[in-house]
N, CA, C and O atoms as CSV, one atom per row, in Angstrom:
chain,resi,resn,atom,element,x,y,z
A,1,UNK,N,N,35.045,-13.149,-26.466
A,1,UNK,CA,C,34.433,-14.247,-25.781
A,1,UNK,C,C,34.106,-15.324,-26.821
A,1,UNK,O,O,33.530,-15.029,-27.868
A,2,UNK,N,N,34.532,-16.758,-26.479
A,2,UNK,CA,C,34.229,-17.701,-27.571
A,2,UNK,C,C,33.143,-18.118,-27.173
A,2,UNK,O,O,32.886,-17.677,-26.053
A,3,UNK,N,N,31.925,-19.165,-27.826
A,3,UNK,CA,C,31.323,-19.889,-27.999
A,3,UNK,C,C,30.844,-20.181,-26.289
A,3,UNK,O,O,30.084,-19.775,-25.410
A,4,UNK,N,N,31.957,-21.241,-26.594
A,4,UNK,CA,C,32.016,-21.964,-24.966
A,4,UNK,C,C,31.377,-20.871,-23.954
A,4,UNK,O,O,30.341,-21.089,-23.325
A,5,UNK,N,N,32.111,-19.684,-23.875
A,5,UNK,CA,C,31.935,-18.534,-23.085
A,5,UNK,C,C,30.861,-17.935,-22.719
A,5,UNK,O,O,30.608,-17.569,-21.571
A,6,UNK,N,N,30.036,-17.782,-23.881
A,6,UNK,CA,C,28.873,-17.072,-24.192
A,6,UNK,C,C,27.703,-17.769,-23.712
A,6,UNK,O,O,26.885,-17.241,-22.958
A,7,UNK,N,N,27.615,-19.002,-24.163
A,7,UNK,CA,C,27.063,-20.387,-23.680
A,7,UNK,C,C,26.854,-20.238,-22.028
A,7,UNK,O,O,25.757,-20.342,-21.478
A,8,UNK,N,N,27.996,-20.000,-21.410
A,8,UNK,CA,C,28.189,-20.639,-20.505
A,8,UNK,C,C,27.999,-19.169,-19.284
A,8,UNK,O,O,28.046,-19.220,-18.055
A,9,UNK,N,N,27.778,-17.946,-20.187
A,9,UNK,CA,C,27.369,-16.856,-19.675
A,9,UNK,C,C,25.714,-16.778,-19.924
A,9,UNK,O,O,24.980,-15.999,-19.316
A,10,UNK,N,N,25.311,-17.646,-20.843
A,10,UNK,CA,C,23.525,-17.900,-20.786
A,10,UNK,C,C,23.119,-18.434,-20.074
A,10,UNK,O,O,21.920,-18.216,-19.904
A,11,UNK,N,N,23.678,-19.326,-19.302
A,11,UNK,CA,C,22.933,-20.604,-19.065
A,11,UNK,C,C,23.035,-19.837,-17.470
A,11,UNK,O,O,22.154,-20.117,-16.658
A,12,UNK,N,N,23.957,-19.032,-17.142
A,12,UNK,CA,C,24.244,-18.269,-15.881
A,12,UNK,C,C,23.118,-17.267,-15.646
A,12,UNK,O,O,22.395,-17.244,-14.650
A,13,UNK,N,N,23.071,-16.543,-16.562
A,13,UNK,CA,C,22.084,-15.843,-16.367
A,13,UNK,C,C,20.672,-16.018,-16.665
A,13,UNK,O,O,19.793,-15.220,-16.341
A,14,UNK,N,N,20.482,-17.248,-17.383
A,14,UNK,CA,C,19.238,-18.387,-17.059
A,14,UNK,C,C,18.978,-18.587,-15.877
A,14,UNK,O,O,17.820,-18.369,-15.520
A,15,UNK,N,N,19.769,-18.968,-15.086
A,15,UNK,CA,C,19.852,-19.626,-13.567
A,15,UNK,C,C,19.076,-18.430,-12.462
A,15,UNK,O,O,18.178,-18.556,-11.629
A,16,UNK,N,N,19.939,-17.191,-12.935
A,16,UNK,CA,C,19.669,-16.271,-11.964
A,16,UNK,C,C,18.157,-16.017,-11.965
A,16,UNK,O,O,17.404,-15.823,-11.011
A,17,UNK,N,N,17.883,-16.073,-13.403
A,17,UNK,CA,C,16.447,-15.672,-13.738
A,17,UNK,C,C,15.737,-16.668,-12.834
A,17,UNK,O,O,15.009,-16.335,-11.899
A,18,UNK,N,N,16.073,-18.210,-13.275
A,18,UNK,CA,C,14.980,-18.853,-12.844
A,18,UNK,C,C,15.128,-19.071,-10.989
A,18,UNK,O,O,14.323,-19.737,-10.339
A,19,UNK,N,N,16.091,-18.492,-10.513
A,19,UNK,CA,C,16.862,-18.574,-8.921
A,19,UNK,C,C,15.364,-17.520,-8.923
A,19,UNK,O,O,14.298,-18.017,-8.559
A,20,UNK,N,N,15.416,-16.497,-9.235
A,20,UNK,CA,C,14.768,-14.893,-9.229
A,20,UNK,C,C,13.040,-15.291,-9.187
A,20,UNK,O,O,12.401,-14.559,-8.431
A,21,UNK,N,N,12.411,-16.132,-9.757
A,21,UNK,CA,C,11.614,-16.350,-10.263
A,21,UNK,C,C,10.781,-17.971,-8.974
A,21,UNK,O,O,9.670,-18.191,-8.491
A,22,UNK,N,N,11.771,-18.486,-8.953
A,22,UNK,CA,C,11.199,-19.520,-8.022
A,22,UNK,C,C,11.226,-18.950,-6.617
A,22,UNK,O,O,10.548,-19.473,-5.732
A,23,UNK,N,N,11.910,-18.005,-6.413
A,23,UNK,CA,C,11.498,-17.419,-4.657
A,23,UNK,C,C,10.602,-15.799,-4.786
A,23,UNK,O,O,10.510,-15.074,-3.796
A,24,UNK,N,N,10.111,-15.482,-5.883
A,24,UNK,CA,C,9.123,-14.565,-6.266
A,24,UNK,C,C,8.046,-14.499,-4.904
A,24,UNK,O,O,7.897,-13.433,-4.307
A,25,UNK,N,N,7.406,-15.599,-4.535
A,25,UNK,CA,C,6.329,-15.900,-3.940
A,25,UNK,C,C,7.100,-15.594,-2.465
A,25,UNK,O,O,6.529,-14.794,-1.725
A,26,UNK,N,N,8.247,-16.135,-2.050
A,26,UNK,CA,C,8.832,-15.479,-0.758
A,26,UNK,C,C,9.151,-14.490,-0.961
A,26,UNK,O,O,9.181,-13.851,0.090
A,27,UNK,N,N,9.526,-13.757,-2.036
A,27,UNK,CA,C,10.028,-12.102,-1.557
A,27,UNK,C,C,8.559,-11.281,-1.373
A,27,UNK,O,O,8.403,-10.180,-0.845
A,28,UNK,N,N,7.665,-12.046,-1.895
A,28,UNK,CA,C,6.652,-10.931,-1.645
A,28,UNK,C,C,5.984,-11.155,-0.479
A,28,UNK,O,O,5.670,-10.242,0.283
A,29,UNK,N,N,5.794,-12.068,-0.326
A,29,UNK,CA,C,5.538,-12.643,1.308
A,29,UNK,C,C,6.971,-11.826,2.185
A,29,UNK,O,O,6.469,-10.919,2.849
A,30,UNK,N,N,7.958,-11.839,2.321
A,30,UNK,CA,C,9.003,-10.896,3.131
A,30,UNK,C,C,8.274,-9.360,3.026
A,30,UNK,O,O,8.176,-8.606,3.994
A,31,UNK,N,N,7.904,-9.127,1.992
A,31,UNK,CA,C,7.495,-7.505,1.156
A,31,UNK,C,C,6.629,-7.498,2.662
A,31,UNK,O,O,7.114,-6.922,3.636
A,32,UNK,N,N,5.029,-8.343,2.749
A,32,UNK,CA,C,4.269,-8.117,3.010
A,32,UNK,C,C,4.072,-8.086,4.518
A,32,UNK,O,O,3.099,-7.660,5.141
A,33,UNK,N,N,5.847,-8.939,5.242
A,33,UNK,CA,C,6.211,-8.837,6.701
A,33,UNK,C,C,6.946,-7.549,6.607
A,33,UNK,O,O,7.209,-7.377,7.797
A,34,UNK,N,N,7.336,-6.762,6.122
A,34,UNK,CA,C,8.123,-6.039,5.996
A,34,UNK,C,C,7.103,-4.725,6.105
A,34,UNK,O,O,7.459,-3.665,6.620
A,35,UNK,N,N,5.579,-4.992,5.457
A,35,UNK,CA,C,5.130,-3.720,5.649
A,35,UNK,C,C,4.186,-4.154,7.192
A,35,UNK,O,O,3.464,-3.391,7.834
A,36,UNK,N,N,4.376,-5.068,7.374
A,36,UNK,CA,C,3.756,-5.241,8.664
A,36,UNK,C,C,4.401,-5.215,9.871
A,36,UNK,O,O,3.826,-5.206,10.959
A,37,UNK,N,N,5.370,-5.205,9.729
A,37,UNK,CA,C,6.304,-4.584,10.948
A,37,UNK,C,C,6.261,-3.116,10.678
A,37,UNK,O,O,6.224,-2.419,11.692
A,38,UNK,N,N,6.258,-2.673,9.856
A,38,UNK,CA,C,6.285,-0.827,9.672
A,38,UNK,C,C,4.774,-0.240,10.364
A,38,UNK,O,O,4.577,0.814,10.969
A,39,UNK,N,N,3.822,-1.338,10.027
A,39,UNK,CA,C,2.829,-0.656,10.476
A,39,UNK,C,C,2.421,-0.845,12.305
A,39,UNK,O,O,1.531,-0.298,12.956
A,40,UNK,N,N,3.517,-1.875,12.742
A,40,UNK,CA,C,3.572,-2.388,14.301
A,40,UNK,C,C,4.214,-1.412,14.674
A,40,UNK,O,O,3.869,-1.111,15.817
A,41,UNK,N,N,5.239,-0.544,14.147
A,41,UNK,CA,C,6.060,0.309,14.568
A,41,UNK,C,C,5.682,1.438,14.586
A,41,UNK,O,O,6.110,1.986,15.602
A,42,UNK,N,N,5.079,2.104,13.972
A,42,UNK,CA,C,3.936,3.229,13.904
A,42,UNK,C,C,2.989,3.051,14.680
A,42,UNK,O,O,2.862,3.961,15.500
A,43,UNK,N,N,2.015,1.951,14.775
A,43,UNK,CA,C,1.011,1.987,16.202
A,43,UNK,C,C,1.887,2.017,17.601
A,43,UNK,O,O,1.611,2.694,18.592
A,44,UNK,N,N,3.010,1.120,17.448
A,44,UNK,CA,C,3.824,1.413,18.754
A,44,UNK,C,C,4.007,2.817,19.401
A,44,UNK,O,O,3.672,3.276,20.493
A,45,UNK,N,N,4.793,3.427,18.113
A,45,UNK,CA,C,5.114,4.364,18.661
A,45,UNK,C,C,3.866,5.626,18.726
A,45,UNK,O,O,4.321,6.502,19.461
A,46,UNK,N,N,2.912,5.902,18.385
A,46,UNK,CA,C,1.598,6.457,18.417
A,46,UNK,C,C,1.196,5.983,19.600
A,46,UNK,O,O,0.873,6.942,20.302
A,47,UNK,N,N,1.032,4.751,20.278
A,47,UNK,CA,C,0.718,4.324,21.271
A,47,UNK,C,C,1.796,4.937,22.456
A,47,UNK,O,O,1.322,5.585,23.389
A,48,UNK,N,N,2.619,4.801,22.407
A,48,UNK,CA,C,3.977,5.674,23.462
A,48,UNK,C,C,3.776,7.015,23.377
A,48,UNK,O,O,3.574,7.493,24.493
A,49,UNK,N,N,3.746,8.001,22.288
A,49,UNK,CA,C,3.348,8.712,22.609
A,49,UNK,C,C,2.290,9.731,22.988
A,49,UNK,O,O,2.425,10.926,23.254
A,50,UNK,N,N,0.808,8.695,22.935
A,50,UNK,CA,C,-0.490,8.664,23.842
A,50,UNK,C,C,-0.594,8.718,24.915
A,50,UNK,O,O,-1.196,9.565,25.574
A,51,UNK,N,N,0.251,7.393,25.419
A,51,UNK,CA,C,0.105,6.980,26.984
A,51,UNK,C,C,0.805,7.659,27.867
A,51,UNK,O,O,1.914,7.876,27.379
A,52,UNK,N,N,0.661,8.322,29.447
A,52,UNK,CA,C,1.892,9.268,29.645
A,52,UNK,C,C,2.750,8.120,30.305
A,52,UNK,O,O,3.920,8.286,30.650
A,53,UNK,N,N,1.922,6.718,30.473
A,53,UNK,CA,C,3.063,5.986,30.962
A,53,UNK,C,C,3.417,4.968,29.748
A,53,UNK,O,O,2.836,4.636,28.715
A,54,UNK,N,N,4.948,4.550,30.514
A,54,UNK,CA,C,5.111,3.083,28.994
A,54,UNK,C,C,4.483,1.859,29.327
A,54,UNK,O,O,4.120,1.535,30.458
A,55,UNK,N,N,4.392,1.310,28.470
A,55,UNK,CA,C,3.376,0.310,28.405
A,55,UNK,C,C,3.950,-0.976,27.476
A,55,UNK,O,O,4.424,-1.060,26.343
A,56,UNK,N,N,3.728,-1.694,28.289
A,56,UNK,CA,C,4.904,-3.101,28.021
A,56,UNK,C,C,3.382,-3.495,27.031
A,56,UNK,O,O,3.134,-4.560,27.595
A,57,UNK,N,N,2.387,-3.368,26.105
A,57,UNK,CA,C,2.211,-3.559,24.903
A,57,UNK,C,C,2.644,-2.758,23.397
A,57,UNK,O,O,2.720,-3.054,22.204
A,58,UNK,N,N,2.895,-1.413,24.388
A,58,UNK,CA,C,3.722,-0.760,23.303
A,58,UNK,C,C,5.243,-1.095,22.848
A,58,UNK,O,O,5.646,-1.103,21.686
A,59,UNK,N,N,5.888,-1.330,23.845
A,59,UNK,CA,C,7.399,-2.071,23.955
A,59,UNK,C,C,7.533,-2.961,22.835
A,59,UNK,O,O,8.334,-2.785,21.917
A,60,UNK,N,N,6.425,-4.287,22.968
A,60,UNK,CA,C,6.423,-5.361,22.499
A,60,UNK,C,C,6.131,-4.769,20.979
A,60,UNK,O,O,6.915,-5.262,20.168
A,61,UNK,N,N,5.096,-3.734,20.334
A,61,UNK,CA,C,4.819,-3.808,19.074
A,61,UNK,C,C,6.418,-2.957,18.658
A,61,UNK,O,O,6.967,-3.625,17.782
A,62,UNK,N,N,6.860,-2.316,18.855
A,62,UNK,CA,C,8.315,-1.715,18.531
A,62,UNK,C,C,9.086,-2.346,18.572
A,62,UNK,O,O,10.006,-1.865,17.911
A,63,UNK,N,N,9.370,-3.350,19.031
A,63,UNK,CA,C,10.621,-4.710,19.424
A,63,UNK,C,C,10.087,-5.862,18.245
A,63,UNK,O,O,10.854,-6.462,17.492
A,64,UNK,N,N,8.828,-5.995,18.268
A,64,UNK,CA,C,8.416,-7.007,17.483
A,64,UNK,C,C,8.402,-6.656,15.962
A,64,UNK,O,O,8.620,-7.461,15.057
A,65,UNK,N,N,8.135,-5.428,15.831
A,65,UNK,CA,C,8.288,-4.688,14.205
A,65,UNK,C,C,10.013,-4.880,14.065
A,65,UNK,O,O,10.638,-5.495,13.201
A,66,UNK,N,N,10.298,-4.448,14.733
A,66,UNK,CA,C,12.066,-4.252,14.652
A,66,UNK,C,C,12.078,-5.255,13.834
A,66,UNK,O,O,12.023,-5.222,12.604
A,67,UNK,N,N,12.188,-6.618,14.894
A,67,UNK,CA,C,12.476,-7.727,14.819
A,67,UNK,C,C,11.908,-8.548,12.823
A,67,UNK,O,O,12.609,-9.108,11.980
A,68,UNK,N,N,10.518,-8.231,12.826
A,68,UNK,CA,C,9.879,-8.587,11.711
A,68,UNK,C,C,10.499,-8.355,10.753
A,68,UNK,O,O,10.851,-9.271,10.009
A,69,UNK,N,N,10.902,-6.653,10.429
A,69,UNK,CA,C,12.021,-5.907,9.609
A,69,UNK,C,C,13.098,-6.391,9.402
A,69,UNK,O,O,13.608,-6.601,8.302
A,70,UNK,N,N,13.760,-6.718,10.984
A,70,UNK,CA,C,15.684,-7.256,10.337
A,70,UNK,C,C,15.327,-8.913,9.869
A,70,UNK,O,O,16.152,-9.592,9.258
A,71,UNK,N,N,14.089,-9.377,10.229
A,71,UNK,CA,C,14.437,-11.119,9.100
A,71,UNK,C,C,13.713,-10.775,7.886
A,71,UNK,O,O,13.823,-11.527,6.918
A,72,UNK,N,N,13.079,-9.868,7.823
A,72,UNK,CA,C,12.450,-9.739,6.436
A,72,UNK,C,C,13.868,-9.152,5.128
A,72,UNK,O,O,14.025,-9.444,3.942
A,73,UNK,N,N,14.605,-8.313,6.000
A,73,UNK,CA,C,15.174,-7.734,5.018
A,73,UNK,C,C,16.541,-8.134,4.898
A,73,UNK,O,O,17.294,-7.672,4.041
A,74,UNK,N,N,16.995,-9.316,6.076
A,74,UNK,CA,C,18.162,-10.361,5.632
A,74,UNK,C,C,17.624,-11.671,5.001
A,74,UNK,O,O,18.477,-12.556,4.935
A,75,UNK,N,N,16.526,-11.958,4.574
A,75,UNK,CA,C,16.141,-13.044,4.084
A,75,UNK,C,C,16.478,-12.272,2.607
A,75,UNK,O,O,17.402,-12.817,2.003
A,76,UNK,N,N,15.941,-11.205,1.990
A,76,UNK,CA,C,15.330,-11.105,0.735
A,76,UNK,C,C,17.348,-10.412,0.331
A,76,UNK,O,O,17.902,-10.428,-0.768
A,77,UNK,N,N,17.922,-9.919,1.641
A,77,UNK,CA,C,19.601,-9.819,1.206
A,77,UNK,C,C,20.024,-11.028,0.704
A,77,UNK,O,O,20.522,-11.079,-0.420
A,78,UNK,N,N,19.828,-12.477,1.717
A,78,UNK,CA,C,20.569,-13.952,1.309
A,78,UNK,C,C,19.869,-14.193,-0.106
A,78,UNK,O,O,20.211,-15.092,-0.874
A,79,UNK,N,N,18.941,-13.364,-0.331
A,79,UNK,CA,C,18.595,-14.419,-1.878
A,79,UNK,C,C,19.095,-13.565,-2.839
A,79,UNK,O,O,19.682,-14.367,-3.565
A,80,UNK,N,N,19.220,-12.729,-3.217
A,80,UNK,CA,C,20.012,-11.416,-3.547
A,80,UNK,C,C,21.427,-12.016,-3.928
A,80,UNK,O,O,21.798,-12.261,-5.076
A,81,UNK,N,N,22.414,-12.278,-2.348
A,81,UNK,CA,C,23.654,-12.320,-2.683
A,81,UNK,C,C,23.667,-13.618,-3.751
A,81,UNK,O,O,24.065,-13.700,-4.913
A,82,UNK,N,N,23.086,-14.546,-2.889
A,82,UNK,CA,C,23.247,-15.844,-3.447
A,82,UNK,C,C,23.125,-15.498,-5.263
A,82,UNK,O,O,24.175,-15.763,-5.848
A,83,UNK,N,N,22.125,-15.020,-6.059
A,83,UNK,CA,C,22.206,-14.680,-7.336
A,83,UNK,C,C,23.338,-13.828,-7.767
A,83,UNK,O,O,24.031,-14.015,-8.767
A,84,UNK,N,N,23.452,-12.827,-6.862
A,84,UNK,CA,C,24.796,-12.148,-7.338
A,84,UNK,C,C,25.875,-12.832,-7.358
A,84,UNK,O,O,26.644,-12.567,-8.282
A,85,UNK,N,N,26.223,-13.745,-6.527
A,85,UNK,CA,C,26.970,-14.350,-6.307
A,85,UNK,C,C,27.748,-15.146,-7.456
A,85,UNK,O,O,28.896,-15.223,-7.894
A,86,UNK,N,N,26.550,-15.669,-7.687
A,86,UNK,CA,C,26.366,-16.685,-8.996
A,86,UNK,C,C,27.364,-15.893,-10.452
A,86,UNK,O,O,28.355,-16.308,-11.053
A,87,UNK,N,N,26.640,-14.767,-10.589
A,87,UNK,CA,C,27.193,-13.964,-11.755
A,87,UNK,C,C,28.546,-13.068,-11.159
A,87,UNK,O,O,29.036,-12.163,-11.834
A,88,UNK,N,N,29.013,-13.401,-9.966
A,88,UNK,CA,C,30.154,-12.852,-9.850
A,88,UNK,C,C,30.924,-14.026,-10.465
A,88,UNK,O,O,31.499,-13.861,-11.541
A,89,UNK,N,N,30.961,-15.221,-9.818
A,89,UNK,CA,C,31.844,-16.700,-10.218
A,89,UNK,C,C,31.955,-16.437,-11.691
A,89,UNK,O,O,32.953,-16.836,-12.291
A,90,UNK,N,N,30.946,-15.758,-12.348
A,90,UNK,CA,C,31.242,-16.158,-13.624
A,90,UNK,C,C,31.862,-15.160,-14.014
A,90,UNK,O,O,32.854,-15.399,-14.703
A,91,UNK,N,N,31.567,-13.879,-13.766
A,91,UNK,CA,C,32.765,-13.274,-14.661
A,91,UNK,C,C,34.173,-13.036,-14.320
A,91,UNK,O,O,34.871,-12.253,-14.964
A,92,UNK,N,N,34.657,-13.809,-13.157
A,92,UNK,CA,C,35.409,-13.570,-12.255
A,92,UNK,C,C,36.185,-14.742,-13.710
A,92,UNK,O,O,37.154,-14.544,-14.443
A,93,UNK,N,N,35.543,-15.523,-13.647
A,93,UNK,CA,C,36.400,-17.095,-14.650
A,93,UNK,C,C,36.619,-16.331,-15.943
A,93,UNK,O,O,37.701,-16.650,-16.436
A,94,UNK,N,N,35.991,-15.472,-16.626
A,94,UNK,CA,C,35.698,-15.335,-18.004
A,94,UNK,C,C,37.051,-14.209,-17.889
A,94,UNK,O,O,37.839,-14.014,-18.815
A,95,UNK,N,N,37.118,-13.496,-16.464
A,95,UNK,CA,C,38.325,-12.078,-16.831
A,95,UNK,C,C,39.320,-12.802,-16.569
A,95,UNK,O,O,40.225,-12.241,-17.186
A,96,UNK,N,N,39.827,-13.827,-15.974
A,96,UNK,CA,C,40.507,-14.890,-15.425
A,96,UNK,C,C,41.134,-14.254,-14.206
A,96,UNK,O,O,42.357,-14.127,-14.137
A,97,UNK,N,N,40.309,-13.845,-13.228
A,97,UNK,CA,C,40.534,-13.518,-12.003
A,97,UNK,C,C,40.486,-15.008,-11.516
A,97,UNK,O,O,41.440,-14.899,-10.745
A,98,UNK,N,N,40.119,-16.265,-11.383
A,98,UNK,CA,C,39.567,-16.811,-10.984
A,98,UNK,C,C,39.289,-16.446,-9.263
A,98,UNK,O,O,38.528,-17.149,-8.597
């Protein structure tokens, strides 16, 4: 790897860092929907199996945890790829896959 290369493999993995680092404050905020849908989903289902009938507030906390879960944990995937992403382009140029 020359100069140019190396350079240009820092400044990449600079990026990721600082990509990594400026959405810190949203992944932990996702973290903190993420344990709050787990804990909607557990009273849900504790609640269902209390009641001998179903109960369209239990429905809603199991549907609504679901729900909390799949954007919590495709948000914190899109920021993920997007960095991976980044360091794929680059070594993809450097093996000359382009």
């Amino acid at each position: 790897m020359n100069r140019d290369e190396r350079e240009a493999l820092k400044q990449t993995i600079d990026a990721v860092d600082r990509l990594m680092s400026v959405f810190k404050i949203e992944r932990a905020l996702y973290l903190v929907v993420a344990f709050v849908s787990f804990l909607m989903l557990i009273y849900g289902s504790v609640r269902l199996l209390r009641e001998p009938s179903i109960d369209p507030t239990a429905i809603t906390l199991i549907l609504g945890g679901n729900g909390l879960a799949t954007v919590a944990a495709t948000r914190v995937a899109y920021f993920l790829n997007r960095a991976f992403n980044l360091v794929e382009q680059l070594v993809r140029k450097f093996s000359g896959i382009t």
